[in-house]
PASE-760083 format. One record per residue (C-alpha): x, y, z; residue number from 1. Coordinates in Angstrom, 1 decimal. Layout:
      u      v      w num
      X      Y      Z NUM
...
end
This chain:
      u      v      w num
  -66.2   -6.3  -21.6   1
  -64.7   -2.8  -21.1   2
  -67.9   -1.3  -21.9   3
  -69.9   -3.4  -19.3   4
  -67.7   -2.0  -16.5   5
  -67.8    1.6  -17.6   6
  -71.4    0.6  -17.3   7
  -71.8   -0.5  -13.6   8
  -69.5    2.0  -12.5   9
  -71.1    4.2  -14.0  10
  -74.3    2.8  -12.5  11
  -72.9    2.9   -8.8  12
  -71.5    6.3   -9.2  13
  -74.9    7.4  -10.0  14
  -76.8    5.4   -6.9  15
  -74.1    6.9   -4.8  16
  -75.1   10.4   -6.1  17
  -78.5    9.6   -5.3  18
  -77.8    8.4   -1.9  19
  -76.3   11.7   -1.0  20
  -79.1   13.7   -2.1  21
  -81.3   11.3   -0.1  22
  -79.2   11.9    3.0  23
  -78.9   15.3    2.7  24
  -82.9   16.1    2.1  25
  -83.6   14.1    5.1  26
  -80.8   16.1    6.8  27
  -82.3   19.0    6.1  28
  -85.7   18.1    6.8  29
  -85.5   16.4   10.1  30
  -83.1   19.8   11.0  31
  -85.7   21.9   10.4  32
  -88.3   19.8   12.4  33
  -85.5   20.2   15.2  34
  -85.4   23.4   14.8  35
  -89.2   24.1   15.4  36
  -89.6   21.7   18.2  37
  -87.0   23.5   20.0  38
  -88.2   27.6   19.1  39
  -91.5   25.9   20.4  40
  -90.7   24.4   23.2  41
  -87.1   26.0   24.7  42
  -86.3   28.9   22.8  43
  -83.6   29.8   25.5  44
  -81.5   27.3   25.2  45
  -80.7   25.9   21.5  46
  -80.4   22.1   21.6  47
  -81.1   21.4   18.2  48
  -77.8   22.6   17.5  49
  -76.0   19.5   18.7  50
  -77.7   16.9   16.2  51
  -76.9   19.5   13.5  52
  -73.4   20.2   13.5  53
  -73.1   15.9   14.7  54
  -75.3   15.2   11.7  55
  -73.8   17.7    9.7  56
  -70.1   16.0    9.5  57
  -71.7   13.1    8.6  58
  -73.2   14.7    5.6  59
  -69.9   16.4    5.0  60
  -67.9   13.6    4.8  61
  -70.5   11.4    2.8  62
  -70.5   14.7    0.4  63
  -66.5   14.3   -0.1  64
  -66.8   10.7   -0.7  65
  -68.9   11.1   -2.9  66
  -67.8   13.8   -5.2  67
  -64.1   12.7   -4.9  68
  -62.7   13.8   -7.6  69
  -59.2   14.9   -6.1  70
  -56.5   12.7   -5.5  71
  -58.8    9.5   -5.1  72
  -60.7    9.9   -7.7  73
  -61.8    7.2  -10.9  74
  -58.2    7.9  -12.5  75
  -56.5    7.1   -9.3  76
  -59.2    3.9   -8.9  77
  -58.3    2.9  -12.6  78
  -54.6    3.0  -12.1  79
  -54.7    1.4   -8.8  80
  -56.8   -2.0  -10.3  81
  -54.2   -2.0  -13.3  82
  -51.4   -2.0  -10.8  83
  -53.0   -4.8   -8.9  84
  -54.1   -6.4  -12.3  85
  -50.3   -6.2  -13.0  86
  -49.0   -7.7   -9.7  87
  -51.2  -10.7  -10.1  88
  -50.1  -11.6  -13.1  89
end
């Protein structure tokens, strides 16, 4: 049983990974497509910078959720679900 849920955590750690990497190529990507729209069409004033830094936090705090590995990290996780384990006992 033990093993199974090393498994699917495991599992979702790794679709989170991949999420990130999703979000962040798209990030970068759609950025860059800002960032030509606006040399083409304004190069005066530098719009594209708004949607980047906006974006940019969002990418930044997915990042940190994802690579948590501070104080809420798995160990904290594990000993949090014991303690709950414990109380409902």
């Amino acid at each position: 049983m033990e093993k199974d849920e090393k498994y699917l955590r495991a599992k979702r750690r790794v679709q989170n990974l991949k999420a990130f990497y999703i979000h962040l190529t798209v990030y970068i990507l759609v950025n860059m497509m800002l960032f030509v729209i606006n040399l083409s069409s304004d190069a005066g004033n530098w719009w594209f910078i708004y949607p980047l830094g906006g974006w940019g936090i969002g990418v930044i705090i997915h990042g940190l959720t994802t690579f948590a590995s501070g104080k809420f990290g798995v160990d904290w996780e594990e000993k949090k679900i014991k303690e709950y384990m414990e109380k409902d006992k």
